[in-house]
N, C-alpha and C positions, 0 to 999 in steps of 0.2 A: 373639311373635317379632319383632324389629326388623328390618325393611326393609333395607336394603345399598343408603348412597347411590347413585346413580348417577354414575361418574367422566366426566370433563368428556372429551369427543371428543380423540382425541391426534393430531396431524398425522405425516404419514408420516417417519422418519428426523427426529421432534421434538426440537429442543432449546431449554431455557429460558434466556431476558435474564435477565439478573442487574444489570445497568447501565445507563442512556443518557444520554449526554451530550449535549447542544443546545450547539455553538460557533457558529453563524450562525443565520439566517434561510432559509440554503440548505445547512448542512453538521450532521452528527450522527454520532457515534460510541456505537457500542454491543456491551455483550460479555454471551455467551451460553455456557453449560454445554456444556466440550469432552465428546465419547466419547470412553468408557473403553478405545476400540481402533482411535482415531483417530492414524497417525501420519503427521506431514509434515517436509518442510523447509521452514524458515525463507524466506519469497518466495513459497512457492506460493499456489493457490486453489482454491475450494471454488467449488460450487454455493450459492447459498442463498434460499428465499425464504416466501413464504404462500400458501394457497390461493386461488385466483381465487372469484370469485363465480358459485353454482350456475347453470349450463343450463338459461334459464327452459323447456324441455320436457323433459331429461330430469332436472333436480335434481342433476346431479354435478358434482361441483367438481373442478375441476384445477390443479396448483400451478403458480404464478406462480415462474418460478427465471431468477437471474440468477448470472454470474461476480462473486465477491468475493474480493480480494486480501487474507489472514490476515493484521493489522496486529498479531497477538500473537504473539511467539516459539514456536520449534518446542519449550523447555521448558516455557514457561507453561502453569497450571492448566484457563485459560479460554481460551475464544475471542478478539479482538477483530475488529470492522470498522470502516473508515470510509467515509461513505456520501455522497452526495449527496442533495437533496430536489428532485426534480421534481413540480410540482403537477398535472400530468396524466399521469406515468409510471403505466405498470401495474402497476411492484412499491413504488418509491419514494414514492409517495403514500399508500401505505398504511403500509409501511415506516416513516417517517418518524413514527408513532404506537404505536411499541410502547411501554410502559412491563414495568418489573420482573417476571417473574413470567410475562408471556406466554410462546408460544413460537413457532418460526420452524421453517422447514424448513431441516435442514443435510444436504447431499449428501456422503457420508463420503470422496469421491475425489478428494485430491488432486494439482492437476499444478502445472505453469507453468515457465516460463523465465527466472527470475529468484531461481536459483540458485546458490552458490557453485561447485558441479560444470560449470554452464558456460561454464565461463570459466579461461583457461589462468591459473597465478600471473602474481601481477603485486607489484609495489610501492604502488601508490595506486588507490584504486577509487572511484571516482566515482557517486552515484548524483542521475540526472536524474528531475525529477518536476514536472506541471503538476496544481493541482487535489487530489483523490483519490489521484489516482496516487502519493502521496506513500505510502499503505500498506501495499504488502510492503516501504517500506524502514523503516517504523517496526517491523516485522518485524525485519530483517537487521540495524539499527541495536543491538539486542536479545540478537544472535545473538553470543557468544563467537566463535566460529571468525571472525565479520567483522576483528574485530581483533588475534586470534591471526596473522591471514594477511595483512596487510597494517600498511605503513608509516602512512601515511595516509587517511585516506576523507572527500571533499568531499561534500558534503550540498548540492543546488542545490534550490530547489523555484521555482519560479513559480505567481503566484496573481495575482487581478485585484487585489483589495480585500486590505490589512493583515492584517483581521481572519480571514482565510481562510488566513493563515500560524500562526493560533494553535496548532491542534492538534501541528502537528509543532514549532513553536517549545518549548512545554511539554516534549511531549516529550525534546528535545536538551536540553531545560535539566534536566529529572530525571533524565535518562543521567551529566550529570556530577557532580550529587550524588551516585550512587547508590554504594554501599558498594563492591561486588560489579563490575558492571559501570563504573563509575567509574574505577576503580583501571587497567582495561584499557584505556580510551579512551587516559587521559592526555593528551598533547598531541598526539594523532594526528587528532583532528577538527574539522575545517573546516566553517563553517554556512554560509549563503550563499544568503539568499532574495532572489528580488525579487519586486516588484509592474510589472502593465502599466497600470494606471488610475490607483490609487490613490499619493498622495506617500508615498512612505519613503525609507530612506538609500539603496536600489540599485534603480531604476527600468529597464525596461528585458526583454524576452526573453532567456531565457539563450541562445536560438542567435545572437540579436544580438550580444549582447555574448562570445560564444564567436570570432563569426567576427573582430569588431572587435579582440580581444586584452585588452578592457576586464576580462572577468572573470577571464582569467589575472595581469592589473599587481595588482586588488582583493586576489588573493588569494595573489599572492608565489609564484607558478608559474611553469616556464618552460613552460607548454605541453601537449599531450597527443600522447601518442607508443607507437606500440603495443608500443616495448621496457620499459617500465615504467607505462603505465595501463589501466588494466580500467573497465569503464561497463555501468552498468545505465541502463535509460530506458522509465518510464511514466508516459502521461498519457494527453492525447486525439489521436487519430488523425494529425492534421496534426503535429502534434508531434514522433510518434511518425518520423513520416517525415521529416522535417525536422530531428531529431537525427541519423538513420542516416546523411543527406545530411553531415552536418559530422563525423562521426565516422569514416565513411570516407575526408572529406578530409583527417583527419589519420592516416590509413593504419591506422585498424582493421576489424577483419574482424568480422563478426555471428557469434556463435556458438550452439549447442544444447548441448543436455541430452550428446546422443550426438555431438556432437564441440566440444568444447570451441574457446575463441575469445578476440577481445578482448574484444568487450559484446556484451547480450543486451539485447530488447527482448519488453516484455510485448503477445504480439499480443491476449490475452482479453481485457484488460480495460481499459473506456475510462474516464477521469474526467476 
């Protein structure tokens, strides 16, 4: 009688990488097997992570979970994330080494506030991002209904170094090829990166150049006005609060899930 391998240890709410991509020395994307009774909107986030290292007394391990922002549409097959790599983080160090075929913890409950529902209609919708934080919009960017419901949508991101504009630059640039979502964009989408270290053509903070009027002349706008723009805004913390600061000074109001508004700001997740 043949034995009956032994199956490999499964991690609690398991799901397996299919993907990972290295764009830096400090950034990684990687996509992993959605559940089959997994459903979200486009913006939100999940839990996700791996197990910590056993209790040297009592040998149990307990999982390592962090907030990640779904950088894959609410239709897609798959997961995505994008991640940062910290070399002494307790999830990201480890993180930062998965290959194909592994698997990760995914928390099946979806929230977050960087949603289409909160946010009253508008004409042009903005989305502010430093870092990471660039990934529920590569979500929303994704998202049908983003361009169904609006005129236009500005794309800002901020990053230290060029090369840390890659992943969403790709991105924007295979949104206008694409067959399907392509054809929706059309001339509705405005890109708009800059860098604060490194030399490129727009240098500079976007709240910088927000308060200056520089990144409205760049971009052929007359402004932000809460009768016609809507603003998402994720990055890291300071950011975060330092967009709300110039967002309200051009008289919008922060809104929710359960009362809709001019913009929303993602308080989970920092990058």
């Amino acid at each position: 009688m043949t034995a009956t391998p032994t199956a490999a240890p499964v991690l609690p709410d398991a799901q397996t990488v299919t993907s990972v991509t290295h764009w830096t020395d400090r950034l990684f994307s990687f996509r992993v097997t959605r559940p089959a009774s997994l459903r979200f909107r486009s913006g939100e986030f999940v839990m996700i992570g791996l197990m910590g290292d056993p209790d040297p007394k009592t040998g149990r391990q307990k999982p390592i979970l962090r907030a990640y922002s779904i950088a894959s549409p609410a239709w897609d097959d798959e997961l995505e994330f994008y991640s940062i790599k910290v070399q002494d983080g307790p999830l990201t160090s480890r993180l930062q080494h998965i290959q194909p075929g592994d698997q990760i913890i995914l928390r099946p409950k979806p929230v977050g506030t960087l949603v289409h529902d909160a946010l009253l209609p508008g004409k042009r919708l903005w989305f502010f991002s430093t870092g990471t934080g660039f990934a529920p919009f590569a979500s929303l960017l994704r998202e049908p209904e983003t361009w169904e419901s609006y005129d236009e949508v500005i794309v800002t991101h901020t990053c230290r170094e060029v090369a840390e504009l890659e992943y969403g630059r790709r991105l924007i640039a295979d949104l206008r090829r694409d067959e399907l979502i392509g054809e929706l964009i059309g001339d509705k989408l405005k890109y708009y990166p800059t860098t604060t270290r490194e030399t490129s053509p727009v240098m500079g903070r976007i709240t910088d150049r927000l308060r200056d009027g520089s990144a409205f002349a760049d971009l052929g706008v007359d402004g932000i006005a809460p009768e016609t723009d809507r603003a998402m805004v994720c990055g890291s913390l300071d950011f975060n609060v330092e967009m709300k600061e110039v967002l309200e000074g051009f008289g919008l109001e922060e809104g929710a899930n359960s009362d809709p508004k001019h913009y929303v700001v993602e308080k989970a997740f920092v990058g």
